[in-house]
C-alpha positions as CSV (number, residue, x, y, z in Angstrom):
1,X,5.3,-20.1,-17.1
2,X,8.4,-20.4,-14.9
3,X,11.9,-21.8,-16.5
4,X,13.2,-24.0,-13.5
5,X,16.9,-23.2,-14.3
6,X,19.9,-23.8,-11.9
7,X,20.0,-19.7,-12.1
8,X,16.8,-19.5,-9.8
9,X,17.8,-22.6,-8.1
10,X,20.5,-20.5,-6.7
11,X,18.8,-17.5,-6.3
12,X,16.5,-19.1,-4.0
13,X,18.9,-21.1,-2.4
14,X,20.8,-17.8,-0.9
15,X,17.5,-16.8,1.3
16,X,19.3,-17.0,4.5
17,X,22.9,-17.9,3.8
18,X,24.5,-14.9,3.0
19,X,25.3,-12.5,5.5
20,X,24.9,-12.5,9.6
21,X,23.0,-15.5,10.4
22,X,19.5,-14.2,11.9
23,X,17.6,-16.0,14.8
24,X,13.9,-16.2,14.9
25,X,12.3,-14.1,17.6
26,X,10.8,-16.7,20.7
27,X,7.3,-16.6,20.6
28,X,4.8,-18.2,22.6
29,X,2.5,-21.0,22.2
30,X,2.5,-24.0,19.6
31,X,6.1,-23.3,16.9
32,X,5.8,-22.7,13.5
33,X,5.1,-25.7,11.0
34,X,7.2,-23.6,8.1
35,X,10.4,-21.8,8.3
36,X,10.5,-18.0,7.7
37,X,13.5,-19.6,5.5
38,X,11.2,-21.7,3.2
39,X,8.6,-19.3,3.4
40,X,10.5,-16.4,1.7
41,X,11.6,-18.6,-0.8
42,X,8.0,-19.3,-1.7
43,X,7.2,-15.4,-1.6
44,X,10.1,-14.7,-3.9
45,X,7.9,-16.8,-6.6
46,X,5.7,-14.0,-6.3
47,X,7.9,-11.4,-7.8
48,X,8.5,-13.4,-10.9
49,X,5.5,-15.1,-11.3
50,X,2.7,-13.0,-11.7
51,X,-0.7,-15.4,-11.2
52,X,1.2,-15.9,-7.7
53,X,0.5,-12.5,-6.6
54,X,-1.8,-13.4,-4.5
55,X,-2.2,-15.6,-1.3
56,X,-4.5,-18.0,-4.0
57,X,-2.4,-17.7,-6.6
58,X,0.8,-18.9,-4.8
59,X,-1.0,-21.8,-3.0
60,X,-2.5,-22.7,-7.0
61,X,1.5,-22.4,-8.0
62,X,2.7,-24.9,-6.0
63,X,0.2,-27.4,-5.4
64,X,0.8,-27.6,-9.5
65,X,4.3,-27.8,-9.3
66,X,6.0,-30.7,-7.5
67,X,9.9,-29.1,-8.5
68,X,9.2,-26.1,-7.2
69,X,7.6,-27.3,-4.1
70,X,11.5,-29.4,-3.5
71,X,13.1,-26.4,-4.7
72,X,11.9,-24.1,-2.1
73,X,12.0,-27.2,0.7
74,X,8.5,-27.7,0.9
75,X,6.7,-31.2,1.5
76,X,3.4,-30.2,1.8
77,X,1.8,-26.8,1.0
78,X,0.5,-24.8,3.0
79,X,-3.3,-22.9,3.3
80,X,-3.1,-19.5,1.6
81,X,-4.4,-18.3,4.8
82,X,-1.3,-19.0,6.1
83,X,0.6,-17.6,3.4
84,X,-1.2,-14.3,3.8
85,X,-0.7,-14.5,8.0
86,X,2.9,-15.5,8.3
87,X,4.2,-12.7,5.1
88,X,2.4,-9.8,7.1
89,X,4.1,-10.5,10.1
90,X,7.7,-10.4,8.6
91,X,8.1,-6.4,7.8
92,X,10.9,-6.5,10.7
93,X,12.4,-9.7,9.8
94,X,12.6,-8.7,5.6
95,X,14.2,-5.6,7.0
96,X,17.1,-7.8,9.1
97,X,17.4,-9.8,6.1
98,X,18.2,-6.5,4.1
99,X,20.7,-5.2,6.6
100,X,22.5,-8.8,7.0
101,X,23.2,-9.0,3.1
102,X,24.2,-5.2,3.3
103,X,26.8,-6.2,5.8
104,X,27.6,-9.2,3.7
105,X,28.2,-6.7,0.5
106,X,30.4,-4.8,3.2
107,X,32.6,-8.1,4.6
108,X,33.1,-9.4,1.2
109,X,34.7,-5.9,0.0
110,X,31.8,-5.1,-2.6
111,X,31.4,-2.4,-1.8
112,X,32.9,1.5,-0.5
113,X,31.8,3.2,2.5
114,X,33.0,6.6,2.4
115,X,30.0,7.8,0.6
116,X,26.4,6.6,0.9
117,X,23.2,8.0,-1.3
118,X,19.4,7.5,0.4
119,X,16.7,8.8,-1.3
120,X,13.0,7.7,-1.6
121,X,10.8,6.2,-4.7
122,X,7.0,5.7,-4.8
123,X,4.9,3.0,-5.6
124,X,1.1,3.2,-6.5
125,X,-1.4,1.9,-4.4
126,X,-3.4,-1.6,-5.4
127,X,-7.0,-0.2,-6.0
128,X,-8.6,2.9,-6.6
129,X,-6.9,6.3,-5.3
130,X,-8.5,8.1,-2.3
131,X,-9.3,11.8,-2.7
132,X,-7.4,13.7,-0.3
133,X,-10.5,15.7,0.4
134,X,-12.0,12.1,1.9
135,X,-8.7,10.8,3.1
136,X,-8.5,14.2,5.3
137,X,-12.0,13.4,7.0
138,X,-11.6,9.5,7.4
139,X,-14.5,9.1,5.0
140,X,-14.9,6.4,1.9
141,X,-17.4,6.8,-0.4
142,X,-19.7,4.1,-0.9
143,X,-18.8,3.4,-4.7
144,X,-15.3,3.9,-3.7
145,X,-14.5,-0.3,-3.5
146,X,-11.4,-2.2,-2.1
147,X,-8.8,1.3,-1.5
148,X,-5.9,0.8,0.1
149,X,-6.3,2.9,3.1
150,X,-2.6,2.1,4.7
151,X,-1.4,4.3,1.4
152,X,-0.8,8.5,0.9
153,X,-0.4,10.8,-1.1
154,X,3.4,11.5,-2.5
155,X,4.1,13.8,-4.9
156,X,7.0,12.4,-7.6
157,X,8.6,15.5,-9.9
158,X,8.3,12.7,-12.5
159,X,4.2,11.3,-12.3
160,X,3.1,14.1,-10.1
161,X,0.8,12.7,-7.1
162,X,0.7,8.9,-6.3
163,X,-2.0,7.4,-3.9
164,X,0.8,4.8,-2.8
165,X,4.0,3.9,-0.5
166,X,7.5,5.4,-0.6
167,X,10.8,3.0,-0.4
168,X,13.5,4.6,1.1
169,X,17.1,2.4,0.6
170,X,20.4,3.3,1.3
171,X,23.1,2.3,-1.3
172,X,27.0,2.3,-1.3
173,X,28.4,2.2,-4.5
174,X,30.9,-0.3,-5.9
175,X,34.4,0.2,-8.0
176,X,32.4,0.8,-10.8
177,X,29.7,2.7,-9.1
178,X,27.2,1.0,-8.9
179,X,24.6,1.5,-6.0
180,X,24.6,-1.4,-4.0
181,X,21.6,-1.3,-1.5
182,X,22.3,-2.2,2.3
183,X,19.0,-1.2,4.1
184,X,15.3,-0.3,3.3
185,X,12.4,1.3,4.9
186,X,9.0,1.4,3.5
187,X,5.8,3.8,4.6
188,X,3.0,5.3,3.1
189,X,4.0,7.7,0.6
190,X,3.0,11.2,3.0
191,X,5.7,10.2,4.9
192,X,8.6,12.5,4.2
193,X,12.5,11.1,2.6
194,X,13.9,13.2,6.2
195,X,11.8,11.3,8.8
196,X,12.4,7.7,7.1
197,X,15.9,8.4,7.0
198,X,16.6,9.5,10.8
199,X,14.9,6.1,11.9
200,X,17.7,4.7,9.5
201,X,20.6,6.2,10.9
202,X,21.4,3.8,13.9
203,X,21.7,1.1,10.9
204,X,24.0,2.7,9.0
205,X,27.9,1.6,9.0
206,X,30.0,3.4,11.8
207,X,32.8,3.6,8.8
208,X,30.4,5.8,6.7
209,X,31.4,9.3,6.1
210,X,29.9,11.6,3.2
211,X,26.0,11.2,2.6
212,X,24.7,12.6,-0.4
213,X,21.3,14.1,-0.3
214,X,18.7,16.1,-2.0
215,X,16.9,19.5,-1.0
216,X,14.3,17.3,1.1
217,X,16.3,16.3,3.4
218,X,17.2,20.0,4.7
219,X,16.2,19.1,8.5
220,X,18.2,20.4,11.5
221,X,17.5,17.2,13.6
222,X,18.7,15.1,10.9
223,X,22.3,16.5,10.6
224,X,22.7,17.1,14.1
225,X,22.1,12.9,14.5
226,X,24.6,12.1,11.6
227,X,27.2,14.8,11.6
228,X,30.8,13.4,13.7
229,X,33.2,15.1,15.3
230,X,36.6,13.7,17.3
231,X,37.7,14.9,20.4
232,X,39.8,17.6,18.5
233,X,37.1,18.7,16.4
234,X,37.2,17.3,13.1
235,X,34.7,16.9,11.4
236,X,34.3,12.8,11.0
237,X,30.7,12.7,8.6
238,X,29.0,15.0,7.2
239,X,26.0,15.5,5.0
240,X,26.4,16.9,1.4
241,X,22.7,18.6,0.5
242,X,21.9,21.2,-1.9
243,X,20.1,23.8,-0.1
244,X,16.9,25.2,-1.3
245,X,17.4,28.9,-2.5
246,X,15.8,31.2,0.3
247,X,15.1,35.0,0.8
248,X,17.2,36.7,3.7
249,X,19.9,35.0,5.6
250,X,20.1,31.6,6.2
251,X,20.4,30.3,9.5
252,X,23.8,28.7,11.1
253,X,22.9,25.2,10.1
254,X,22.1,25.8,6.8
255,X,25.1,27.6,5.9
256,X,27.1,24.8,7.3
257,X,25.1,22.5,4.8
258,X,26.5,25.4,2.1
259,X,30.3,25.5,3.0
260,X,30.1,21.4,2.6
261,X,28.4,21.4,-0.2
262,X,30.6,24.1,-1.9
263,X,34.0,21.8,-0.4
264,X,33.0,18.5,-2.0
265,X,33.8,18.5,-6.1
266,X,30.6,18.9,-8.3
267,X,31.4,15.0,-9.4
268,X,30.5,13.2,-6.3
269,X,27.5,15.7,-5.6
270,X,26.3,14.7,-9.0
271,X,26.5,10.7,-8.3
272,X,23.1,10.9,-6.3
273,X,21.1,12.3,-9.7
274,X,23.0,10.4,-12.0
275,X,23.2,7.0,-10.3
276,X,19.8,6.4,-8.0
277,X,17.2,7.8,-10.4
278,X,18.7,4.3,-12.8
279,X,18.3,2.3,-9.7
280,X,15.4,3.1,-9.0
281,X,13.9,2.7,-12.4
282,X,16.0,-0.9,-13.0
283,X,14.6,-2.3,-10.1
284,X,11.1,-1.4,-10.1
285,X,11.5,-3.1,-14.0
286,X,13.0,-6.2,-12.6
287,X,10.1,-7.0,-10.8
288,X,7.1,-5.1,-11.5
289,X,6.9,-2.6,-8.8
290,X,5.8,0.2,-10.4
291,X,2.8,-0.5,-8.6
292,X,2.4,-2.7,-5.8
293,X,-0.5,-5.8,-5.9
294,X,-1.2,-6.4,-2.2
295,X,-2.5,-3.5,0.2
296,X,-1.7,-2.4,3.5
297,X,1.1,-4.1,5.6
298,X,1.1,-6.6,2.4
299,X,2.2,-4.1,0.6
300,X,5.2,-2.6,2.4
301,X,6.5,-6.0,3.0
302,X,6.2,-6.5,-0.8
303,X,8.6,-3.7,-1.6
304,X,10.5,-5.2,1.5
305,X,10.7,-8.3,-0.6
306,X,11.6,-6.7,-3.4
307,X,14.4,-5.3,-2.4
308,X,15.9,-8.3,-0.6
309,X,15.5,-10.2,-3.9
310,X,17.3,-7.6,-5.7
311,X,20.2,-8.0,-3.4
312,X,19.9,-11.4,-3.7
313,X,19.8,-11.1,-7.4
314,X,23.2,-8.8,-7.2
315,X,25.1,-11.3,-5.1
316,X,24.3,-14.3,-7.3
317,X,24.7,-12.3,-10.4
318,X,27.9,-12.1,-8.4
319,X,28.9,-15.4,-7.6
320,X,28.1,-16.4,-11.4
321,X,30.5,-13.9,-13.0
322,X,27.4,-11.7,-14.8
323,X,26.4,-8.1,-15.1
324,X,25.7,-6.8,-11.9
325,X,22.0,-5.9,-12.9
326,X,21.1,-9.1,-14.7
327,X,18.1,-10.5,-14.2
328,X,15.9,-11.6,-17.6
329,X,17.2,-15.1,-16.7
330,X,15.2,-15.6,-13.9
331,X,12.7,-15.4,-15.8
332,X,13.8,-17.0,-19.6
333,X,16.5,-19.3,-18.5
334,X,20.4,-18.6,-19.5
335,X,20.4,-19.0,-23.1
């Protein structure tokens, strides 16, 4: 059952406010009936509701429920059909909506920019796993029912390997270092932390400096596109990896990752093990994503959602004066 509190009522009411205001592509033919605005409110019911996670479910939801219908604008609900056509055709639009409430953490001095943390998290599929022997030959068994086939195969040094997708944010931290997140990406989980991460680099702040990273993200490509240098030379950013242990010499690049890595004090190396692991593991408990209930593009836009309701959740928790992290009472009210 969902508490209809003035906490959520605010919570969904920030879909679209906060932040660079964002303009619906042009598109041809008839316009949309529903706004991508009321329509992400409805999908954030999702996340907190769990017999709405699914296109049935959510139409069921809020044909029963006339106050949440007026709280997320709606005078007339629409077909689950629609529900399921309009959310897989917003992956780019939940990823603008990320990036314009990270810039709005940014304008409103949340957060610091000298030093960003990325790293990736999986999610299992929806369904059964697909043996990789299969997966390599494009071949489904018969008794192998409803698998995600959009998914891969990730390997987590916590659960071992996940048939599933991989998140990928990229958090600032706040004066009590906190990671803040201020973009997302989300692939299948085969998809390696290094290639995600160089598609994410034009999004980044121009202010940013110092970007802490595991041993995956050794890749020469990827520091020559982030590392900055002024016309005298200086070094401007820089990444801060640990380098993987490896027989002979190393080559030029990776002994400049060294000679960074031994600069920077052991402190801030140690923010990105001892601050995203309980990110990770908070948000995925906020909203169930452990393991994700829609498949394919579905699914990626799920996490999408996810994470935009998390930042959502942080600036509200923000505006209200509580923990940064709060969230039971979205779901049980404020007592």
């Amino acid at each position: 059952m969902i508490v209809i509190t003035e906490s959520l009522r605010q919570w969904l009411g920030l879909v679209g406010r906060v932040g660079p205001r964002l303009k619906e592509p042009p598109r041809r033919g008839r316009p949309y009936v529903y706004s991508a605005t009321i329509l992400l409110r409805c999908y954030l019911l999702m996340l907190i509701y769990p017999p709405a996670r699914s296109w049935s479910g959510l139409h069921r939801l809020l044909m029963a429920h006339v106050l949440l219908r007026r709280m997320v604008g709606l005078s007339a609900v629409p077909h689950r059909t629609t529900f399921m056509r309009r959310f897989t055709a917003m992956e780019y639009a939940l990823k603008q909506h990320i990036w314009a409430m990270g810039v709005a953490f940014v304008m409103a001095g949340y957060v610091e920019l000298h030093v960003l943390i990325a790293d990736g998290s999986l999610h299992q599929a929806d369904g059964p796993s697909w043996p990789a022997k299969y997966k390599a030959q494009g071949l489904v068994p018969d008794k192998l029912r409803h698998v995600d086939q959009g998914a891969g195969w990730g390997k987590s040094p916590y659960h071992g390997w996940v048939w599933g997708y991989r998140s990928h944010p990229v958090v600032a931290l706040n004066a009590a270092l906190e990671p803040i997140p201020l973009l997302c990406d989300v692939r299948a989980a085969d998809v390696q932390d290094n290639n995600i991460l160089r598609d994410q680099l034009p999004w980044l702040p121009d202010s940013a400096t110092a970007l802490l990273l595991d041993s995956g993200y050794e890749d020469e490509s990827l520091l020559q596109a982030w590392q900055q240098r002024d016309d005298d030379g200086v070094l401007q950013r820089w990444m801060i990896i640990d380098p993987k242990s490896r027989p002979g010499q190393p080559s030029d690049w990776r002994q400049q990752l060294q000679v960074w890595r031994s600069l920077e004090e052991e402190p801030l190396y140690r923010l990105r093990a001892c601050r995203m692991e309980p990110f990770f593991a908070h948000w995925k408990a906020a909203f169930d994503l452990e393991r994700v209930p829609l498949q394919g593009i579905a699914a990626r836009c799920y996490l999408l959602l996810g994470l935009y309701a998390y930042q959502l959740l942080i600036w509200s928790n923000r505006l209200a004066q509580r923990p940064t992290y709060a969230y039971r009472h979205l779901f049980f009210g404020d007592s």
